[in-house]
C-alpha positions as CSV (number, residue, x, y, z in Angstrom):
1,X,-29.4,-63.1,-38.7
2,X,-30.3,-60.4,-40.8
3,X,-30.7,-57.1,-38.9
4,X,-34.9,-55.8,-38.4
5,X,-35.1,-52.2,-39.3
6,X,-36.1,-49.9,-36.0
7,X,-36.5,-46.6,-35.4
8,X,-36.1,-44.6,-32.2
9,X,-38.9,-44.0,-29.6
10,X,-37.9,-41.4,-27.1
11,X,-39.1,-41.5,-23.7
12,X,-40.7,-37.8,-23.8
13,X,-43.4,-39.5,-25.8
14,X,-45.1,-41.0,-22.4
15,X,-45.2,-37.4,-21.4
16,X,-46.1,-35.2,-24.7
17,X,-48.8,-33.0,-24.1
18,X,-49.9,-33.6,-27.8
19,X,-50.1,-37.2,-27.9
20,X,-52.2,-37.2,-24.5
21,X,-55.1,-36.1,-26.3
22,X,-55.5,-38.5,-28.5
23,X,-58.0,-41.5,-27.4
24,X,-56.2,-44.9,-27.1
25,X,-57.4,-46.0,-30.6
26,X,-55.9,-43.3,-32.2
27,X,-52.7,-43.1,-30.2
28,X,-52.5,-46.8,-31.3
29,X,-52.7,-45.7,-34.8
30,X,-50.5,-43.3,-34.3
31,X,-47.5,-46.0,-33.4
32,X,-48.7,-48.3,-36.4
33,X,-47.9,-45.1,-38.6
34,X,-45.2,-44.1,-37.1
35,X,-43.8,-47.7,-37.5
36,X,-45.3,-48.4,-41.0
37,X,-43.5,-44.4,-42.1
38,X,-39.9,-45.8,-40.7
39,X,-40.1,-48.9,-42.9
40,X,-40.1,-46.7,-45.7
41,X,-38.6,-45.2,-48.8
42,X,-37.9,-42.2,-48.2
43,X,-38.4,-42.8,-44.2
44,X,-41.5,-41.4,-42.3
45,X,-43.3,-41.0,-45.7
46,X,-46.3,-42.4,-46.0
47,X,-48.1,-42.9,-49.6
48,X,-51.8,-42.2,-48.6
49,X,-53.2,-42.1,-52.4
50,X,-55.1,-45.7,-51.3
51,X,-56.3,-45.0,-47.4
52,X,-57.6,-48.9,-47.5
53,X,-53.8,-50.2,-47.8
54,X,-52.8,-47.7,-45.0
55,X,-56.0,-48.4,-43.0
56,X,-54.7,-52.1,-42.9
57,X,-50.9,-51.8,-42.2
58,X,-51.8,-49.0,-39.1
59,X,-55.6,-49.0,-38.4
60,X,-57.0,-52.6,-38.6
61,X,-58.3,-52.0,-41.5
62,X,-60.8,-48.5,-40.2
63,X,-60.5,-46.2,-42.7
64,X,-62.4,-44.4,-40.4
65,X,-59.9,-44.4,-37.7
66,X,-57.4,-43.8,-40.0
67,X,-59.2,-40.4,-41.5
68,X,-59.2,-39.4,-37.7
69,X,-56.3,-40.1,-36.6
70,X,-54.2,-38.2,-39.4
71,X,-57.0,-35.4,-39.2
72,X,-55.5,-34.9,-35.5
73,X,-51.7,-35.2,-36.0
74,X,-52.0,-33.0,-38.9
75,X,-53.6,-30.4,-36.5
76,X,-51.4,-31.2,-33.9
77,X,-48.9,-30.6,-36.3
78,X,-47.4,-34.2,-36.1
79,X,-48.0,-35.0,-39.8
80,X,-48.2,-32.8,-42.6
81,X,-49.5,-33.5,-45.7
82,X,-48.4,-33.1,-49.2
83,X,-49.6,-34.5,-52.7
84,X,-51.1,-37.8,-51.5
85,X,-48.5,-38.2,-48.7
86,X,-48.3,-37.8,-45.3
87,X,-45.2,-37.5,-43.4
88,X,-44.0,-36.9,-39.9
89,X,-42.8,-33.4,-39.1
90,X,-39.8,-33.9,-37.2
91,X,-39.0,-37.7,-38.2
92,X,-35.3,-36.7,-39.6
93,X,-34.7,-34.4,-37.3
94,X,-35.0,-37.8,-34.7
95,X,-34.2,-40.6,-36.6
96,X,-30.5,-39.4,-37.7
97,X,-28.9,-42.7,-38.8
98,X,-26.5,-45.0,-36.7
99,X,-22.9,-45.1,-36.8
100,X,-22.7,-48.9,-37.9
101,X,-25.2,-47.5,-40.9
102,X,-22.5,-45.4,-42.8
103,X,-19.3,-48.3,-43.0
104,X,-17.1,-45.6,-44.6
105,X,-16.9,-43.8,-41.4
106,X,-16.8,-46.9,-38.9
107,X,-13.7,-47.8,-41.5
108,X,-12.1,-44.6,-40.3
109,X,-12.8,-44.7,-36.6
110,X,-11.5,-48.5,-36.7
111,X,-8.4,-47.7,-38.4
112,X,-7.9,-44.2,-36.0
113,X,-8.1,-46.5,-32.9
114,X,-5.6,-49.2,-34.2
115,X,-3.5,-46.5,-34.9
116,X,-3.8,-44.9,-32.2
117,X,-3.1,-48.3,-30.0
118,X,0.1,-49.5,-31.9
119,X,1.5,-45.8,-30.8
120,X,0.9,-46.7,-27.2
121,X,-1.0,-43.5,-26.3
C-alpha cells in the first residue's frame, strides 16, 4: 500500500487565539488550505493565480469564502502572499520531514545499531 502524504497538526491549534476568530466556515477553509498547501510542490505553497481551482479544492467552490478567508490569515499573519501565491508562514518551520523520508540517514542509524549490537554493548 502506497504511503498517503500527511502533514502534522499540533494540538495548540484547538487553543490558538488566532484561529478562534475565525467563523466555522472560514476555519474550515483554513484546514482545506492547509491540507491542499501540504500536498504540494514546494510544500505549503499555494498557486492562487486561478482563485476558482483553489475555491474548489478548499472552499466548496466560494470564491467568496475563499477571498475571506485568505484576507484574514494574511492579516493574522498565517499566510503571506507573494506573486500569485500564497503560502503559510511558519509551515517549514513545523512540517520538518520524517526520519523514514531521508533513507541515507535511516541507512546510517541501521547500520550504527547492528554495529553497535554485534559488540555486545
Amino acid at each position: 500500500m502506497a504511503s498517503l502524504p500527511w502533514f502534522r497538526l499540533y494540538t495548540e491549534t484547538r487553543v490558538d487565539k488566532k484561529l478562534a476568530t475565525l467563523p466555522d466556515d472560514e476555519h474550515r477553509c483554513w484546514l482545506h488550505l492547509l491540507c491542499y498547501s501540504a500536498e504540494k510542490e514546494p510544500r505549503g505553497v499555494i498557486d492562487i493565480s486561478d482563485p476558482l481551482i483553489v475555491a474548489l479544492e478548499c472552499a466548496k467552490g466560494d470564491e467568496e469564502l475563499l477571498t475571506r478567508t485568505v484576507e484574514r490569515l494574511e492579516r493574522l499573519k498565517v499566510l503571506g502572499r507573494e506573486e500569485g501565491f500564497i503560502f503559510f508562514e511558519k509551515f517549514h518551520d513545523r512540517q520538518y520531514p520524517r526520519a523514514s523520508e531521508r533513507p541515507e540517514e535511516v541507512r546510517e542509524r541501521v547500520r550504527k545499531y547492528r554495529a553497535k549490537g554485534a559488540s555486545g554493548d
